[in-house]
C-alpha positions in Angstrom: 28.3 12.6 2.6 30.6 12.5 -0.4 28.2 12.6 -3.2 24.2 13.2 -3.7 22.4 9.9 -5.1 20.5 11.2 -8.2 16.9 10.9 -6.1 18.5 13.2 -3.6 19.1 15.8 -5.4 15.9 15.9 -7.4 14.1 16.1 -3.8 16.2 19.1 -2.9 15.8 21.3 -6.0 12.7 20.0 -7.5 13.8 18.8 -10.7 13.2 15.3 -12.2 16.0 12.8 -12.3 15.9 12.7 -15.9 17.8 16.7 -15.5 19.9 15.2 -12.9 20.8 12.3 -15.1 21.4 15.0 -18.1 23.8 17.0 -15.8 26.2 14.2 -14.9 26.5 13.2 -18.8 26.6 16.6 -19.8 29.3 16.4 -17.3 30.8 13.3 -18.4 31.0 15.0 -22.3 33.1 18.1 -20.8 30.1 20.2 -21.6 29.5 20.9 -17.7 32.0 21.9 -14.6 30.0 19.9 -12.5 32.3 17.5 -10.2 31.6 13.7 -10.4 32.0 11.0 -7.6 32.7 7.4 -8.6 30.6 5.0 -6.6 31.1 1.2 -7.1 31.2 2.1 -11.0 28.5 4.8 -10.7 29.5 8.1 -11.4 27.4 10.6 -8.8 27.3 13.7 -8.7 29.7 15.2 -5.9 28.8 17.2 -2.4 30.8 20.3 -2.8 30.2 23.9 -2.6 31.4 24.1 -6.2 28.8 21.7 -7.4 26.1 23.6 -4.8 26.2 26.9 -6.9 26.4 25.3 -9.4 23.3 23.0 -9.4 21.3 26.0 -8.2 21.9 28.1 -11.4 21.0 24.7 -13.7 17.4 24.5 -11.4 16.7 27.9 -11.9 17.9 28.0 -15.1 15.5 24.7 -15.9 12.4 26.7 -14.2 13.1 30.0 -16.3 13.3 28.6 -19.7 10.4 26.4 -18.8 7.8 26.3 -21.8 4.7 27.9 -20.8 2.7 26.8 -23.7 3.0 23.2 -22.2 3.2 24.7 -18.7 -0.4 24.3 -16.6 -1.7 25.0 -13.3 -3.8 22.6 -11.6 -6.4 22.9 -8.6 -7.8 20.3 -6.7 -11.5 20.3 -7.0 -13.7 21.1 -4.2 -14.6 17.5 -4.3 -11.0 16.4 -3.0 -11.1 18.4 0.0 -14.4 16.9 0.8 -12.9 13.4 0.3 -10.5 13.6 2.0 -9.3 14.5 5.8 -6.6 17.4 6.4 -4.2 14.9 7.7 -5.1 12.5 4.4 -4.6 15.6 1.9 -1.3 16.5 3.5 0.0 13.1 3.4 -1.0 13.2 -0.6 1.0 16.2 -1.1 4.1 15.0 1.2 3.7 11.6 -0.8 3.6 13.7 -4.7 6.1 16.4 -3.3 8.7 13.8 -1.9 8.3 10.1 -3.2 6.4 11.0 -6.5 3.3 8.7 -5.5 -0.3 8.4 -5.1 -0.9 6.1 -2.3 -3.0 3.2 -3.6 -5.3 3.6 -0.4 -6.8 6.9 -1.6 -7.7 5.2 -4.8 -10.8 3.2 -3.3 -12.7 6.4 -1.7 -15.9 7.3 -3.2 -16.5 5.4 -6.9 -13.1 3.8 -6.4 -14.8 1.8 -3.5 -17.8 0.1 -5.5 -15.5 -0.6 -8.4 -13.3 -2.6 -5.9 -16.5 -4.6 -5.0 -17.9 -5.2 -8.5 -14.1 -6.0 -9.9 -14.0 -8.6 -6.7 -17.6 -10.6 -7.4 -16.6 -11.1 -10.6 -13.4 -12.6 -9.5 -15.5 -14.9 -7.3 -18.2 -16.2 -10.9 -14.6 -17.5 -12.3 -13.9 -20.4 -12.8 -10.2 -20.1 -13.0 -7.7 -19.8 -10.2 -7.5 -16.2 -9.1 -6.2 -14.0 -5.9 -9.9 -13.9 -4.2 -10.8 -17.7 -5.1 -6.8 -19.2 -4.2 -7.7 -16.9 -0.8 -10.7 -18.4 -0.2 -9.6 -22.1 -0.6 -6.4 -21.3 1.2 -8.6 -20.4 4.4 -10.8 -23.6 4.0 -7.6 -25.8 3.7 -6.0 -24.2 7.1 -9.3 -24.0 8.8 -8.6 -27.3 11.1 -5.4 -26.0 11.9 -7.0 -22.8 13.1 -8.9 -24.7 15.5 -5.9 -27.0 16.6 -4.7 -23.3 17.5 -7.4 -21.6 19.2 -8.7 -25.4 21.6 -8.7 -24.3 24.9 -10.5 -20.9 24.1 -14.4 -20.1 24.2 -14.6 -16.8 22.1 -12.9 -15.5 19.0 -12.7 -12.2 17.8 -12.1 -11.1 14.1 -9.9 -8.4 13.1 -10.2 -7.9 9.3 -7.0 -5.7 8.3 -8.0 -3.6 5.3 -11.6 -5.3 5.4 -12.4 -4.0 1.5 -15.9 -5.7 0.8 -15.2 -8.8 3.4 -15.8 -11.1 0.6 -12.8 -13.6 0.9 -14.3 -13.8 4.9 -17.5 -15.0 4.3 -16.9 -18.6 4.4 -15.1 -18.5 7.7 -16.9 -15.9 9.0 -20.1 -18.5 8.5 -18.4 -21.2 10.4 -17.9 -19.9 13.2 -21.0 -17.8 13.1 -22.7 -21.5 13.0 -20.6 -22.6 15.8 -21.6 -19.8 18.3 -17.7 -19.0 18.7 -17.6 -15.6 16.8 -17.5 -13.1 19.6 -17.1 -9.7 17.4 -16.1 -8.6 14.0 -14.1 -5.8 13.7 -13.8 -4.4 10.4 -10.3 -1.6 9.9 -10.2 0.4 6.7 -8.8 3.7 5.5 -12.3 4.0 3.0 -15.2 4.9 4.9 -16.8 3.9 1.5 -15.6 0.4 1.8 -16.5 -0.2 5.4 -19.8 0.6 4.5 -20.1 -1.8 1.2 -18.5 -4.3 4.1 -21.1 -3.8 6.6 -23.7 -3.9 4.0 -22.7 -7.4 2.6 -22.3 -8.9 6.0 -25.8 -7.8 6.9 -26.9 -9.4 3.8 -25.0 -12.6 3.7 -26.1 -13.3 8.4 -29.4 -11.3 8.2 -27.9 -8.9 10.5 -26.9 -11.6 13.5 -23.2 -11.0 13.6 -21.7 -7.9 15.1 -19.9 -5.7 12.6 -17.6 -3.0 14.0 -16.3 -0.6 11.3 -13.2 1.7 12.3 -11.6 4.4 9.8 -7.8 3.9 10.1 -4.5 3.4 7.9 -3.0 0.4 9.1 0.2 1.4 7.9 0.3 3.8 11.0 -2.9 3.1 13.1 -2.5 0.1 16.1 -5.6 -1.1 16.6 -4.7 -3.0 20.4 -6.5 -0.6 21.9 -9.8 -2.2 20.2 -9.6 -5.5 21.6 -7.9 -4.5 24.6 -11.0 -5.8 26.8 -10.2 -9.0 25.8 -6.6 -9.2 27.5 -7.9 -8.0 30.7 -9.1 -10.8 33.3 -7.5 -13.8 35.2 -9.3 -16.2 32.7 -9.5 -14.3 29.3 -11.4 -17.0 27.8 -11.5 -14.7 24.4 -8.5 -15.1 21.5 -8.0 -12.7 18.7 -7.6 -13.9 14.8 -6.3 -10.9 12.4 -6.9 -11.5 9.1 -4.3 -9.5 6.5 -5.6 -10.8 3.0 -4.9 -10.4 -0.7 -1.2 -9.1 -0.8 -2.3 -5.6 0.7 1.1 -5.6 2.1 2.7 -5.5 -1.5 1.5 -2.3 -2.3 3.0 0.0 0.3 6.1 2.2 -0.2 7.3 0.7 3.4 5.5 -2.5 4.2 7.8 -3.4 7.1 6.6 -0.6 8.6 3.4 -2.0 8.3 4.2 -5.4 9.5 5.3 -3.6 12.9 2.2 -1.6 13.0 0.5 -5.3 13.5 3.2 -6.6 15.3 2.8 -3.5 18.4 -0.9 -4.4 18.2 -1.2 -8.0 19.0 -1.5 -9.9 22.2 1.5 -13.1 22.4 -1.6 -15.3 22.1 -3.0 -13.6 19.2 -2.9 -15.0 15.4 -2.1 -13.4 12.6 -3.2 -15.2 8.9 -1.7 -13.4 5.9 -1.7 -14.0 2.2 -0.4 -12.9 -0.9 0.5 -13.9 -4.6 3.8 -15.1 -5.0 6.4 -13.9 -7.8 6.0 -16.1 -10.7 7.0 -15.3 -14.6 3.2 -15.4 -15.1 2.7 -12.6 -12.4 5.2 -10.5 -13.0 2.7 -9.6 -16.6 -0.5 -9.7 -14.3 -2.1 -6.2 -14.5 -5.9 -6.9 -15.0 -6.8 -4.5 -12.2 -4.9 -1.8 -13.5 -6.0 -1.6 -17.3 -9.4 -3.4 -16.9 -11.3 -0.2 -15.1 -11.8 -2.4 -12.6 -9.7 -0.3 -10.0 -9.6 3.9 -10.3 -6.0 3.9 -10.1 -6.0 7.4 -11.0 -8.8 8.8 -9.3 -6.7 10.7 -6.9 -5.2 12.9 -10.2 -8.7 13.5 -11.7 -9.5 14.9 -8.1 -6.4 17.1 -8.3 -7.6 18.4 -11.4 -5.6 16.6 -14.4 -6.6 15.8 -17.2 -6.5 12.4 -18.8 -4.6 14.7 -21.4 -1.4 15.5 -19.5 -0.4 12.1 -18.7 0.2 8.6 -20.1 0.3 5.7 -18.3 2.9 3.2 -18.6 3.1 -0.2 -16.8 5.5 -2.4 -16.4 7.9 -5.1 -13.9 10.7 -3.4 -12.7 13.3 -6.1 -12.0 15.6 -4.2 -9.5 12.9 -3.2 -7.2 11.6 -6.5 -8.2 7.5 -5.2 -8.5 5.0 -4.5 -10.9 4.1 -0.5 -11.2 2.0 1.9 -12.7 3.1 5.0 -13.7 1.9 8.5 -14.4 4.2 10.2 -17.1 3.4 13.9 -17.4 3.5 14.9 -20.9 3.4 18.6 -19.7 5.2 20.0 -16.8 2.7 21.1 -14.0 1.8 23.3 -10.8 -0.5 21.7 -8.2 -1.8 24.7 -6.2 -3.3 23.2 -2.8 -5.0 25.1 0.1 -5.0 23.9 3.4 -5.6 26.0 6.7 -6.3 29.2 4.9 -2.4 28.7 3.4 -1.1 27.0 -0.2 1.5 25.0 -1.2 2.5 24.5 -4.6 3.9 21.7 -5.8 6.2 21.6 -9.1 6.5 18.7 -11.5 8.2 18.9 -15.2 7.8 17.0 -18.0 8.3 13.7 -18.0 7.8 13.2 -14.1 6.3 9.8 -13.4 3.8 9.6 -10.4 3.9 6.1 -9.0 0.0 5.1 -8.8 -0.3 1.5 -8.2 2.7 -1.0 -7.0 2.9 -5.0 -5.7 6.1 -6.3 -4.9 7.4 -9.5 -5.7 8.7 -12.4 -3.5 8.6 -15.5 -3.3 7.7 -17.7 -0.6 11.3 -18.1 2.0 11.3 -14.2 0.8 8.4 -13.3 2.3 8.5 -15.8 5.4 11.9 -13.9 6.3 10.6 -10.9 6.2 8.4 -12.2 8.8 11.1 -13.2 10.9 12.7 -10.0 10.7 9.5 -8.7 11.3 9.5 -10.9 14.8 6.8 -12.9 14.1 7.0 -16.5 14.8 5.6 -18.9 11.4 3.3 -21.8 13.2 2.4 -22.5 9.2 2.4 -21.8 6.0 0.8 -23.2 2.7 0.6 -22.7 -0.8 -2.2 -22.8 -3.5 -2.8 -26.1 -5.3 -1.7 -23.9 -8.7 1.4 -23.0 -6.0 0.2 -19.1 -6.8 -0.8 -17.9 -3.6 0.5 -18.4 0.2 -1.3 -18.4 2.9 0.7 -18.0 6.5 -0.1 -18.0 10.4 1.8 -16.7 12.5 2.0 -15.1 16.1 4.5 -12.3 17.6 7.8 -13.9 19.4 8.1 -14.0 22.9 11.7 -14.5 24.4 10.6 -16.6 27.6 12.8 -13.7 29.8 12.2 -10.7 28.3 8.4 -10.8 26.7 7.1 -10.0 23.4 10.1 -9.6 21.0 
């Protein structure tokens, strides 16, 4: 490697890219011996052993004149241990220590979780297009198609991929409840706390009569094939498997291809999967209701690590070169996150001015997103948009090369 990229090197010696950014204008002035790298117009800053010591001495330098009067140490609370699994806190810390981000999923556990479901029945009293309603009509509209798709089978089995409070469901769920097809419901969250607000509508809305399956998983990681993995078995499975990704979910992760082959390594070839999102539109690119309306805890997560509403500012905007709306953290003071884990702690540095990535949705627009899709190997059977052309709705199944299988 012939230079460090500006991320890279604030990763290795814990320093924000803001110093990093000083150092190679400091070394652009002649004020610094630090050797620079030019990279399609880019200076960078160069790998060398010169530039090694060097960079060492300006990191420790930057930790010993640290100001200590704006300098604070932070504990979680006994409450975020409680919240959270071992394997969830140590993915918060890897995601704060590396990536500077809060994933959004750890933002609807406890109050987070009925704030989701209150922000979402108000969506649905609107009268206005909206995400939850343009979902909702999208579903109705491709309902016909659904069942041109699924003739031939007796049984259908929902799989409801970050479930939160099933609402944008109900209306499909209903119709096949009325028709006798609905075999079982299975419900895949990360928020115990939402599963449950789930499980409790659905028992209101059917008086108990459909079978709700809850199941605590990330479905950025988790498969979930080995839950309907009874179906596939048989000379005559008579059973086919609908999973439902709703709402743009896939927007907010750091890697959502990675999440799109989570799905993809958990379907059957005859299995469906409907997806839908908001599309990138001048008006959406200045959509942030959820984030400023206390609608959605987006900073939960920090309060549970102990900071104060004090030593940060939030700052949202679109950010047209990663092409997505974000919410940042910006720490007005630097700060020390002292977790313990296994009887062990790890301390986490951040300085001043550090942004923590709290809430994200990427931006596409429709061929965008149905070529991710593609590369994603899943085959498009159709897709649809909103009658405001807001939203799109798209079914799909996993490719199957007729000589090798499942692609």
């Amino acid at each position: 490697m012939k230079y460090f990229k500006n991320t890279e090197l604030a990763k290795l010696y814990n320093v924000s890219e803001k110093s990093v950014r000083n150092w190679i204008q400091s070394a652009q002035e002649g004020k610094l011996d630090l050797e620079l790298y030019a990279e399609k117009g880019k200076e960078c800053v160069a790998n060398t052993t010169h530039n090694t010591r060097l960079i060492e001495l300006l990191a420790e330098r930057g930790k010993k004149f640290k100001n200590t009067r704006g300098y604070k140490v932070l504990k979680p609370t006994p409450k975020f241990y409680d919240l959270y699994s071992p394997n969830q806190v140590l993915d918060i810390m890897a995601n704060i220590d590396i990536h500077r981000e809060i994933p959004l999923q750890y933002t609807y556990f406890n109050s987070g979780a009925e704030r989701w479901d209150s922000y979402t029945h108000n969506l649905l009293k609107q009268d206005s297009p909206n995400s939850l309603r343009n979902t909702i009509q999208l579903l109705d509209l491709n309902l016909d198609y659904i069942e041109t798709l699924i003739e031939g089978y007796k049984e259908v089995n929902f799989i409801d991929l970050g479930v939160g409070n099933a609402l944008p469901m109900r209306k499909i769920l209903a119709h096949f409840h009325k028709t006798g097809r609905l075999k079982r419901y299975i419900a895949i969250d990360i928020s115990k706390e939402l599963l449950s607000i789930a499980e409790r509508n659905v028992k209101n809305w059917f008086n108990g009569e459909i079978k709700f399956e809850t199941y605590v998983r990330d479905i950025a990681i988790d498969r979930f094939n080995d839950l309907i993995a009874p179906e596939s078995f048989g000379k005559n499975a008579d059973t086919i498997n609908l999973a439902f990704f709703l709402g743009g979910t896939v927007s907010n992760f750091r890697e959502p291809d990675r999440v799109l082959s989570t799905i993809h390594d958990s379907l059957g070839k005859h299995d469906l999967l409907i997806f839908s999102k908001k599309l990138d539109t001048e008006k959406s690119r200045r959509y942030f209701e959820m984030t400023v309306s206390g609608n959605q805890e987006v900073d939960l997560v920090l309060k549970l690590l102990g900071m104060d509403e004090s030593l940060y500012s939030l700052e949202q905007f679109f950010d047209e070169n990663k092409m997505a709306r974000q919410l940042l953290a910006r720490l007005n003071v630097a700060i020390s996150i002292n977790f313990e884990l296994y009887g062990q702690e790890k301390v986490i540095e951040l300085n001043k001015g550090d942004g923590i990535l709290l809430w994200r949705a990427r931006h596409q627009s429709t061929i965008e997103t149905l070529d991710q899709f593609d590369d994603s190997n899943f085959e498009l059977l159709q897709a649809s948009r909103s009658p405001d052309q807001d939203y799109l709705l798209t079914i799909s199944r996993i490719k199957i090369n007729p000589k090798q299988g499942a692609i």
